[in-house]
C-alpha positions in Angstrom: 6.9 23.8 -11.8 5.6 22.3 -15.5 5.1 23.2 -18.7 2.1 22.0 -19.7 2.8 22.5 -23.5 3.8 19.1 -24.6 1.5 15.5 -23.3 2.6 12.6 -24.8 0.5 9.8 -24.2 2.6 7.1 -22.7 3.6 3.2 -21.8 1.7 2.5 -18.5 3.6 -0.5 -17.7 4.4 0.7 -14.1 1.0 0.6 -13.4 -0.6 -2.7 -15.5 0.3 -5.9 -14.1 -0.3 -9.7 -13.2 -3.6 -11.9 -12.4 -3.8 -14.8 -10.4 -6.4 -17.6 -10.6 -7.1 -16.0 -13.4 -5.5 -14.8 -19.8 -4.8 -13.8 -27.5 -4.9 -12.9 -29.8 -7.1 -9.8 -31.0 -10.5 -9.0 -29.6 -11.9 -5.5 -30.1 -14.7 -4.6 -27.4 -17.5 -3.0 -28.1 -17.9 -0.8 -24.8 -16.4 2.6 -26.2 -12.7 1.8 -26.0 -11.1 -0.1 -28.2 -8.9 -2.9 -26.2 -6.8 -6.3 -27.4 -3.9 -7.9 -26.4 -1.2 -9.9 -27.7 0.5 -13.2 -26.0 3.9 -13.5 -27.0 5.0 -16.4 -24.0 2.9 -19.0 -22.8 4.8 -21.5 -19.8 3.1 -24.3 -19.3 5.0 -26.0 -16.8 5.5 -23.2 -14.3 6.0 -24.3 -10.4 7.9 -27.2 -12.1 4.8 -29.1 -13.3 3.1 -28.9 -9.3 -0.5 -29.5 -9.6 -2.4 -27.8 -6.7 -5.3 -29.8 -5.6 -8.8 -30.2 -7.8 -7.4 -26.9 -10.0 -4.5 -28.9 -11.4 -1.0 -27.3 -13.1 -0.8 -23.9 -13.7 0.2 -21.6 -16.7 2.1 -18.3 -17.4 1.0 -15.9 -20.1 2.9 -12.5 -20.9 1.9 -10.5 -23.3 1.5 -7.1 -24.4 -1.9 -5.0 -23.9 -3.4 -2.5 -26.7 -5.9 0.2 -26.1 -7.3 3.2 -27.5 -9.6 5.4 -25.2 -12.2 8.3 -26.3 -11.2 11.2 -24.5 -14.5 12.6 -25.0 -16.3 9.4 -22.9 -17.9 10.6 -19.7 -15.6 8.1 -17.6 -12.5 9.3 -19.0 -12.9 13.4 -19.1 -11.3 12.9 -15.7 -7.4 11.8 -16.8 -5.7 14.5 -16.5 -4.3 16.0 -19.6 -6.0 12.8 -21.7 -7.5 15.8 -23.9 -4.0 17.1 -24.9 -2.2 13.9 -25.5 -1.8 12.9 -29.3 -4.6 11.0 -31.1 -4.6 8.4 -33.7 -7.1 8.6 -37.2 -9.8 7.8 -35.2 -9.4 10.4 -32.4 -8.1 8.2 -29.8 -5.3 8.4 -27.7 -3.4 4.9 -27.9 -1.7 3.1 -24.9 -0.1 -0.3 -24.5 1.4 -2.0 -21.8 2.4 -5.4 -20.7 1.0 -8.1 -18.3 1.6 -11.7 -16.7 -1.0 -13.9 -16.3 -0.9 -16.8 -14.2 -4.0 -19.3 -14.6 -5.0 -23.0 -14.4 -4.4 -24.9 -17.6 -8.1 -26.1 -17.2 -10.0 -23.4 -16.2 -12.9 -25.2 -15.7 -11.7 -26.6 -12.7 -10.5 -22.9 -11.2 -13.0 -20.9 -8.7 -13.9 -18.8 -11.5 -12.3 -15.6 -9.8 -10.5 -13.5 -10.9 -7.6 -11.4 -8.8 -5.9 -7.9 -10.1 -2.7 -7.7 -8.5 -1.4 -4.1 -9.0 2.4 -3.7 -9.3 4.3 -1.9 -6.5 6.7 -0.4 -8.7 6.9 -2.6 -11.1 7.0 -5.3 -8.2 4.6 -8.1 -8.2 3.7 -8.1 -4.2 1.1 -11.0 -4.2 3.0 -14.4 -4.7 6.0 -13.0 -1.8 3.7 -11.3 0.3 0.6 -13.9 -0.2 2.2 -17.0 -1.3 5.8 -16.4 0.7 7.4 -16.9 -2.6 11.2 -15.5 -3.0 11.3 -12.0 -3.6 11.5 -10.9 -7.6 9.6 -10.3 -10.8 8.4 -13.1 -11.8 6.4 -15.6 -10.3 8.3 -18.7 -10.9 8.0 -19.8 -7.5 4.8 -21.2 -5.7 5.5 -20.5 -2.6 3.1 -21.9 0.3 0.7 -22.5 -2.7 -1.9 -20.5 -1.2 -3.1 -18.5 -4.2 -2.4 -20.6 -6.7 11.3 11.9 -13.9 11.2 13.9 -16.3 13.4 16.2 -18.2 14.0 20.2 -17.4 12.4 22.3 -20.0 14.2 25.5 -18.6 16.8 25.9 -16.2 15.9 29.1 -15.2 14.2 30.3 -12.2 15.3 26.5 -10.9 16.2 26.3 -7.1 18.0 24.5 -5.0 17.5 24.6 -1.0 18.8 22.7 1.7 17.4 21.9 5.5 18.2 19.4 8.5 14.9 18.0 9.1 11.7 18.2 7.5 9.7 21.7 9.6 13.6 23.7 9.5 13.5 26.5 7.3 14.7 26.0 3.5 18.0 27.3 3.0 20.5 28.4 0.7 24.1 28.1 2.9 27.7 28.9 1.5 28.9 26.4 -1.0 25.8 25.1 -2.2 25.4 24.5 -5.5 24.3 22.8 -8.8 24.7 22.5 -12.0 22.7 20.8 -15.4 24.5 17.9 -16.6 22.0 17.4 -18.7 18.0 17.0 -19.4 17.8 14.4 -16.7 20.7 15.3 -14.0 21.6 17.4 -11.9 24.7 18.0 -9.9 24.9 19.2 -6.7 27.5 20.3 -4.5 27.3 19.9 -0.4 27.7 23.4 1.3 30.9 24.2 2.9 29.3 25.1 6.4 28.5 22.4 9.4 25.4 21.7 10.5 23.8 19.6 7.7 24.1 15.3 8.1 23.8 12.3 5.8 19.7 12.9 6.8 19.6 16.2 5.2 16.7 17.1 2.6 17.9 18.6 -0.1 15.3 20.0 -2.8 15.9 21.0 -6.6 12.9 23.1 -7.7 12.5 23.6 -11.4 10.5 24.1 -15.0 10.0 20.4 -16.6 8.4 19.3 -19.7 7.2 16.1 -21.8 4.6 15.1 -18.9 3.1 11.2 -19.6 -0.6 11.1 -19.2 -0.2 8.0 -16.3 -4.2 8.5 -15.4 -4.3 6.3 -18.5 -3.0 3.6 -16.4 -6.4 3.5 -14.4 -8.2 3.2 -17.7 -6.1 0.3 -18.6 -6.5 -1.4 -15.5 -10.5 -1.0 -16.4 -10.5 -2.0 -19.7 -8.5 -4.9 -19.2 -9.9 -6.3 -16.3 -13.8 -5.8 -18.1 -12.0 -7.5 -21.3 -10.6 -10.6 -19.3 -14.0 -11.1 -17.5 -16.6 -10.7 -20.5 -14.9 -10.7 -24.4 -15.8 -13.9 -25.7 -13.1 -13.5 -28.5 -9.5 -13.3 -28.0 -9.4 -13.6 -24.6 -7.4 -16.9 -22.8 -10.2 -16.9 -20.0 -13.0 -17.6 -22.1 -12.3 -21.0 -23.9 -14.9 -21.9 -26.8 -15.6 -18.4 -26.3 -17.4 -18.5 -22.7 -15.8 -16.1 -20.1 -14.8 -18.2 -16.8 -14.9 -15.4 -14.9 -17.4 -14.7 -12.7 -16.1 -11.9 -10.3 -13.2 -10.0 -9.9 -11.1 -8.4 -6.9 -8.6 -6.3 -7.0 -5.3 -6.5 -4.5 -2.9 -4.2 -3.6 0.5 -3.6 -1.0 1.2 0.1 -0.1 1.5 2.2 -3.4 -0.6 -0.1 -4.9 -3.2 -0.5 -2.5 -3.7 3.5 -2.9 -4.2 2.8 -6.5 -7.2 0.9 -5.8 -8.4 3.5 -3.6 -7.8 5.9 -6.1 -9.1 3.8 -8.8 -12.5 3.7 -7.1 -12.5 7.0 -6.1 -11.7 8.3 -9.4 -14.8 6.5 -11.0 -12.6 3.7 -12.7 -14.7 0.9 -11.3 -17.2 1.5 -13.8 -16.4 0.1 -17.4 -17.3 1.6 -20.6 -20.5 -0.8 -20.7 -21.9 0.5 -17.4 -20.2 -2.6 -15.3 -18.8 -3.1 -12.5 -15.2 -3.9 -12.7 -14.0 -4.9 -9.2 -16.0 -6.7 -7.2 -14.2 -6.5 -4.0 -10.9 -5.0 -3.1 -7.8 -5.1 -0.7 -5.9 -2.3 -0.2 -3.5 -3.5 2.1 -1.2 -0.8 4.1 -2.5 2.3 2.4 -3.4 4.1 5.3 -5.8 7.3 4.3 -4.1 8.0 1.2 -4.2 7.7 -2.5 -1.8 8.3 -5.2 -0.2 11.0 -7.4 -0.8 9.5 -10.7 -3.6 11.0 -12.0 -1.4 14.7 -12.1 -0.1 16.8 -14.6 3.7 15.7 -13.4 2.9 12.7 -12.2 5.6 10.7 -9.8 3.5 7.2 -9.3 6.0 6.1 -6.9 6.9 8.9 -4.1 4.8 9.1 -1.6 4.6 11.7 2.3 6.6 10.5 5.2 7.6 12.8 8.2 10.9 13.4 6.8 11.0 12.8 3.0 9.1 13.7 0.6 6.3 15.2 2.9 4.9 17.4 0.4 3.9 15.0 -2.2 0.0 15.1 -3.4 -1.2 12.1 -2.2 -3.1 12.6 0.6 -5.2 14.9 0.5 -9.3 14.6 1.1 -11.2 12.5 0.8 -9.6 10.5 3.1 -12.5 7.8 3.9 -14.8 5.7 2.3 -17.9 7.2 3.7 -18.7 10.3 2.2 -18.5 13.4 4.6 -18.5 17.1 4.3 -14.6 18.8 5.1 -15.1 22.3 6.8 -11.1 22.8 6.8 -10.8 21.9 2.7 -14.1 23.1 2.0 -15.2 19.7 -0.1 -17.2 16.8 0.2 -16.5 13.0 -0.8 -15.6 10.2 0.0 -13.6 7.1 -1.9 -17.1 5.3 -2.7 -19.1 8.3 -3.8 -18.6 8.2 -7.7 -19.2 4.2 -7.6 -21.9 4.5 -5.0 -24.0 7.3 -7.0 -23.0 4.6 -10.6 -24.1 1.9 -8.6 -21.0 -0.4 -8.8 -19.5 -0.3 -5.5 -17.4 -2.6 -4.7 -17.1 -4.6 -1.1 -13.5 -3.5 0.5 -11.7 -5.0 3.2 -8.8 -2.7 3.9 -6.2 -3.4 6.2 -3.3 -1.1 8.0 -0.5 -1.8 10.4 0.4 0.6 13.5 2.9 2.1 10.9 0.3 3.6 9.0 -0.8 5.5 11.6 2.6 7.3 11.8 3.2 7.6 8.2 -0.1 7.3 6.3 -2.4 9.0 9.0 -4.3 6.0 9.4 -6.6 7.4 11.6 -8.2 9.0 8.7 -9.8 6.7 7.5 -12.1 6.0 10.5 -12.6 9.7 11.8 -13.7 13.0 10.2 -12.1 16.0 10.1 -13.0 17.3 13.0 -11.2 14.3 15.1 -14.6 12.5 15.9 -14.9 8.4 15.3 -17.6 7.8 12.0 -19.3 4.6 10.9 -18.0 2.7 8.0 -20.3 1.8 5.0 -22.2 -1.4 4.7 -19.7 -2.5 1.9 -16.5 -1.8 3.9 -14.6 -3.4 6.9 -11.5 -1.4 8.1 -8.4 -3.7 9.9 -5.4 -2.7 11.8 -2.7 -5.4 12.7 -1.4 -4.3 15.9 2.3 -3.7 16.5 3.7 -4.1 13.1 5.4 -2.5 10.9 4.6 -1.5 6.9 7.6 -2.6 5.4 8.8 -6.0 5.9 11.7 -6.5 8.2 15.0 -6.6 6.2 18.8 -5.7 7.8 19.9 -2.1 6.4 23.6 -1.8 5.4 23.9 1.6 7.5 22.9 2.3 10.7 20.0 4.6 9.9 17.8 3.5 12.8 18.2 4.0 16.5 16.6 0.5 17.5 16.5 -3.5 16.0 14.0 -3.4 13.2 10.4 -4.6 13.8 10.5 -8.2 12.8 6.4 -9.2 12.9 4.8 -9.2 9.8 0.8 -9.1 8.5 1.0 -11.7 5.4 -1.0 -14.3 7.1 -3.9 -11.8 8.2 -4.0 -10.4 4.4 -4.3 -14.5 3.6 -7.2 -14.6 5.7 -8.5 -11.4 5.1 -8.5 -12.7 0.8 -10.6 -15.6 2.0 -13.3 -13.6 3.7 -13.2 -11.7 0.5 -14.1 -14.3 -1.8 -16.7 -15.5 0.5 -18.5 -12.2 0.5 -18.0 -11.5 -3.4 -18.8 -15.5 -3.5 -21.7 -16.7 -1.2 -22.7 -13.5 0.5 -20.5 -14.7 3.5 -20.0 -11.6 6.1 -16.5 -10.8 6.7 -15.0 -10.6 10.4 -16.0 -7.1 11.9 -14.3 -4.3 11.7 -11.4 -4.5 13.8 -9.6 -0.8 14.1 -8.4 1.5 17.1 -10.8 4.5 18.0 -11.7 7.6 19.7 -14.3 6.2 21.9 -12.2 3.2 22.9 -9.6 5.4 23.6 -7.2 3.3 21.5 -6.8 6.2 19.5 -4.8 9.6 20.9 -3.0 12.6 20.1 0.8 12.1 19.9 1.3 14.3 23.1 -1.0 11.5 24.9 1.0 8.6 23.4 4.1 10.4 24.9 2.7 10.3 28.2 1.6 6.8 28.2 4.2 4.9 26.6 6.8 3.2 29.5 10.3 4.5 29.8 12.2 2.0 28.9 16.3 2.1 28.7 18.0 3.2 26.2 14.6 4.1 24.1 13.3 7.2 22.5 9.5 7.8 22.2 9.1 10.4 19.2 8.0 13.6 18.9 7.0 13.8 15.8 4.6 12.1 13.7 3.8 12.9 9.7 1.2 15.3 10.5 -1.2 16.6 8.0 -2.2 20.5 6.6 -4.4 21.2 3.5 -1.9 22.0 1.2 -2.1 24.0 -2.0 -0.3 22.5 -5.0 -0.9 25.2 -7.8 3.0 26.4 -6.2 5.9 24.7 -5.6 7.1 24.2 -2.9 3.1 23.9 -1.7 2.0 25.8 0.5 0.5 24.5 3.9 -2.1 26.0 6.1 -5.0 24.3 8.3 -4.0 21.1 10.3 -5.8 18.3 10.2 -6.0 16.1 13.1 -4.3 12.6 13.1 -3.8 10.1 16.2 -1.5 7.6 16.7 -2.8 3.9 18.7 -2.2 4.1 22.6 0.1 1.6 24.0 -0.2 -0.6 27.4 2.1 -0.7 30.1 4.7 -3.0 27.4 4.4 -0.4 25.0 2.4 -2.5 22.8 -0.3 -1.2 20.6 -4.0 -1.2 22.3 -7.2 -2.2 19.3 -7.0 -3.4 16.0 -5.7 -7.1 15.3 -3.7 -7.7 18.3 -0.5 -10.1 16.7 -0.5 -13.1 18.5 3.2 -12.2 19.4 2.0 -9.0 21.1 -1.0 -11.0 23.1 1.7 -12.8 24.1 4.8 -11.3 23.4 8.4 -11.2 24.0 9.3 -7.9 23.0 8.2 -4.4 22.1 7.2 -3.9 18.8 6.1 -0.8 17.4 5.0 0.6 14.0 7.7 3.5 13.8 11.2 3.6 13.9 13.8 6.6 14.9 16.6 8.5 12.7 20.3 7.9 14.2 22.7 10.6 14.8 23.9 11.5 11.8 21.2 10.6 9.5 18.4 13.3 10.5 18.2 12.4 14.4 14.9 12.0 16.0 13.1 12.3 12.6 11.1 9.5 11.6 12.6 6.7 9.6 10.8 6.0 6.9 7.8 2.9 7.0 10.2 0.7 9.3 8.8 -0.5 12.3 11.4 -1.3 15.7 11.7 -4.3 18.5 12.8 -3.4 22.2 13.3 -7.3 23.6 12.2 -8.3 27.0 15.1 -9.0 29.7 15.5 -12.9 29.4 15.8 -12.8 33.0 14.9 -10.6 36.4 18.5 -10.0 37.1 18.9 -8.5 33.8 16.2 -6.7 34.0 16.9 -5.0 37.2 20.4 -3.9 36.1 19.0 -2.3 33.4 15.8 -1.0 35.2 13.5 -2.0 32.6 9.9 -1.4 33.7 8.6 -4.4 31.8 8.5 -7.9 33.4 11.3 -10.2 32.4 10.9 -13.4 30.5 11.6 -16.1 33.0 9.0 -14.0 35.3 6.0 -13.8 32.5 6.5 -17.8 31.3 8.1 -20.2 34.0 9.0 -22.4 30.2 8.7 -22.2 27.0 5.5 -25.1 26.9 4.4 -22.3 29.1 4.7 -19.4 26.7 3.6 -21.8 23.7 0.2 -23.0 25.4 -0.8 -19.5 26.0 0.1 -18.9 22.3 -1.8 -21.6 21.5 -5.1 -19.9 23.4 -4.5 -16.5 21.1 -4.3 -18.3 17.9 -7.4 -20.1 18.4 -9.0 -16.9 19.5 -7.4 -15.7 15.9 -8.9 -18.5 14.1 -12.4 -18.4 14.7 -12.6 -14.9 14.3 -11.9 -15.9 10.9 -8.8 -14.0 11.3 -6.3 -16.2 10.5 -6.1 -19.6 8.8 -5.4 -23.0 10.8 -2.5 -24.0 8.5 -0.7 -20.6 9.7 -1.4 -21.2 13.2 0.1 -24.3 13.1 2.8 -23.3 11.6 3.3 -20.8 14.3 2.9 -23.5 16.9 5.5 -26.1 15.8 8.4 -23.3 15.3 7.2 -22.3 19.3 7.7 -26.2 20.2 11.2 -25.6 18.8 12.6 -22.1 19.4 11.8 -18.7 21.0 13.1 -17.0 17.6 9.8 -17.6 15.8 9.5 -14.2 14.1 9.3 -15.8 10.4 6.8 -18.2 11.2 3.9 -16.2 10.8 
């Protein structure tokens, strides 16, 4: 529960972040908000001096961003609480917040566009996800070269209950208890009866205070992407004062892939001068769901799964870019509307993995509330990659998880996916069709269908639950839950292998199971889902093995008599891949000479 008394406005620096391809002094704009930034490091040898074709070296630029908005302008009545924050002589509520800029040191020789890459939690996803860069902060490293809580106002009436898995009962046993260390922590002791593991949810209910007004960070995001692409003063991509930027897309992994969606959605695709901000965007594994930003408490970074945190505000309709009417909410929208009726809609390509349908309700996005398939707008293709998982594969220090973790991963379809991006925004260039699981195909079921369907293999648990969805009232805490909506998960064939979408050339010819969800262990919440991870069921290398175990699935040995075998039929996908403008030659290739060498090719692609 919140006190609403006290809105500070706030630093948005979780939300504001790096440019690529793209950046100072002090430019004011004359669009309704006041915006200008400050450089205070410029790198010019970054990627130790590489130059990268035509475009040459590249630059770093960090700086610090300054803004002022009117909360009183028609596009920013919507930021919640913006009216109570405090306001400067002028009326304003002031923000600031920092960026990285990464740009060609001549950027006359750049494409002229510009990409947003919106932080992941203060992560920069693009140059490790898009470049295959090391993890971290800053992008020091080229990569492939591809690109170039809040306090407690009151402790009273606070609450603390405890429950096994996710649907049980909240509960108050013997022994459990808390106390206030301070504003910020809490203490809690375990109960004293059995029955509750390391997987246990345990939830503190309570009064806070001092809320920061984070829908700011989508006004940022528009002001300083309209400032980079057309102030002639100030700004590092407009040299003798002439922008070099003629169109803009926005990118974004998981929590910041929502953003986008919420951005849009929000009307924050529209700058103060009536312009479009994004041309195109890529929201990349955000499944049907936005963000919780734009609240009174906002908590930008938690997010529904099955198990934890189920009941965060984040995903509740719209849930699809075409606009529909909601009998069980009542509502109608959709995540184009407010940019559609403005007239600056942008061209989205968004792409999901089999995960998402587990834990974002994927399905969503390309079926109405009633369950039934619905056409996508002109401006909008909709991608699922097959068999993979949402989070990238990395070994956990605890065994959480009943099987391996899901090795594939989607990088090089987003790097192909960018490309048809910038040919659309670019030259008009159609993307690749739509290429998502459906109702009418029958690639996508209920859960009590996928249950059926799925093979019985050794040692393997199919689940039972999925992160199923109610319309949920959040003027209570906890919220309260009523109508279900409906949400399918992708069928399987006789490997257990998703059916539609972007088949993963290692599931059209695989050597494994791979799936987009991934089973609690005993002792850690059994049988509930395990967060975003994905999990790999190998094939039998060989029939005897196979038979001891009584694996349903063909052995190795029987499905390739080699590996030249296995790596000319892999050969025949990836080609298929390629022109479908799916995937890029240099990544298929890559794929093919690890194959040449090794069966173990999982971090080839």
């Amino acid at each position: 529960m919140a006190d609403p008394s006290r809105h500070p406005s706030g630093d948005t620096s979780g939300l504001l972040g790096s440019l690529i391809t793209t950046g100072t002094r002090k430019d004011t704009m004359s669009i309704g908000s006041n915006v200008w930034i400050e450089v205070t490091e410029r790198e010019t040898a970054v990627f130790g001096g590489a130059a990268f074709g035509a475009v040459g070296t590249y630059e770093r630029l960090h700086g610090r961003i300054f803004g002022e908005l009117d909360p009183a302008h028609r596009l920013n009545v919507g930021i919640i609480n913006l009216d109570r924050a405090a306001r400067n002589q002028s009326g304003n509520v002031e923000y600031q917040s920092d960026f990285h800029i990464l740009k060609p040191v001549d950027l006359d020789r750049g494409n002229g566009c510009l990409v947003y890459d919106v932080p992941n939690r203060g992560n920069q996803p693009i140059m490790p996800r898009l470049n295959g860069a090391p993890e971290g902060g800053h992008p020091q490293h080229a990569g492939n070269g591809f690109l170039m809580v809040y306090p407690v106002a009151d402790p009273a009436g606070a609450t603390l209950t405890l429950r096994e898995r996710e649907a049980d009962p909240r509960m108050t046993p013997p022994g459990l208890a808390w106390r206030l260390i301070d504003e910020r922590h809490v203490e809690i002791t375990r109960p004293t009866v059995p029955g509750f593991d390391r997987g246990a949810i345990y939830e503190f209910i309570y009064r806070a205070r001092d809320p920061i007004v984070m829908g700011i960070g989508f006004a940022a995001i528009r002001d300083f992407v309209s400032f980079l692409r057309h102030a002639t003063q100030g700004n590092p991509l407009a040299p003798q004062e002439r922008p070099r930027i003629r169109h803009a897309l926005g990118f974004g992994i998981s929590q910041s892939g929502r953003v986008l969606r919420d951005l849009v959605h929000l009307g924050f695709n529209q700058d103060l001068a009536g312009r479009r901000v994004f041309d195109g965007i890529l929201p990349v594994v955000a499944g049907s769901r936005r963000t919780c930003v734009n609240w009174q408490f906002a908590q930008a970074g938690r997010y529904s799964r099955q198990h934890e945190d189920h009941s965060y505000g984040d995903d509740q309709f719209p849930f699809s870019y075409a606009t529909l009417s909601d009998p069980i909410s009542g509502r109608s929208g959709g995540i184009l509307q407010r940019a559609r009726d403005a007239g600056v809609c942008p061209k989205v390509l968004h792409l999901d993995t089999e995960s998402d349908f587990w834990q974002a309700r994927g399905s969503l996005v390309v079926t109405d509330t009633n369950g039934a398939d619905i056409a996508m707008p002109d401006e909008v293709r909709v991608y699922t990659v097959s068999g993979v998982s949402h989070a990238p594969f990395r070994s956990l220090t605890k065994p959480v998880m009943q099987l391996p973790g899901n090795r594939l991963g989607y990088g090089a379809f987003m790097r192909a996916l960018l490309v048809a991006l910038i040919d659309w925004v670019e030259s008009g260039i159609a993307p690749p069709d739509s290429r998502f699981p459906s109702r009418a195909a029958g690639t996508l079921v209920p859960l009590a269908q996928a249950t059926e369907t799925f093979p019985r293999l050794p040692q393997v648990n199919f689940p039972k639950v999925l992160n199923e969805l109610r319309l949920r009232d959040h003027s209570v805490e906890p919220p309260i839950e009523s109508t279900p909506y409906p949400v399918f998960v992708q069928s399987t064939d006789a490997d257990g292998n998703a059916l539609g979408g972007i088949r993963h050339p290692l599931i059209t010819v695989p050597l494994a199971t791979h799936v987009g969800w991934s089973l609690r262990a005993s002792g850690y919440g059994e049988g509930e889902l395990f967060t975003i991870q994905g999990s790999m069921v190998p094939f039998a290398e060989t029939e005897a093995e196979r038979q001891g175990t009584r694996d349903p699935r063909p052995s190795r040995e029987m499905r390739y008599t080699s590996r030249d075998a296995w790596t000319a039929r892999l050969v025949d996908a990836l080609d298929r891949l390629v022109a479908e403008r799916l995937l890029l030659v240099e990544d298929g290739d890559r794929l093919i000479a690890a194959a040449h060498e090794t069966w173990d090719v999982y971090q080839a692609l």
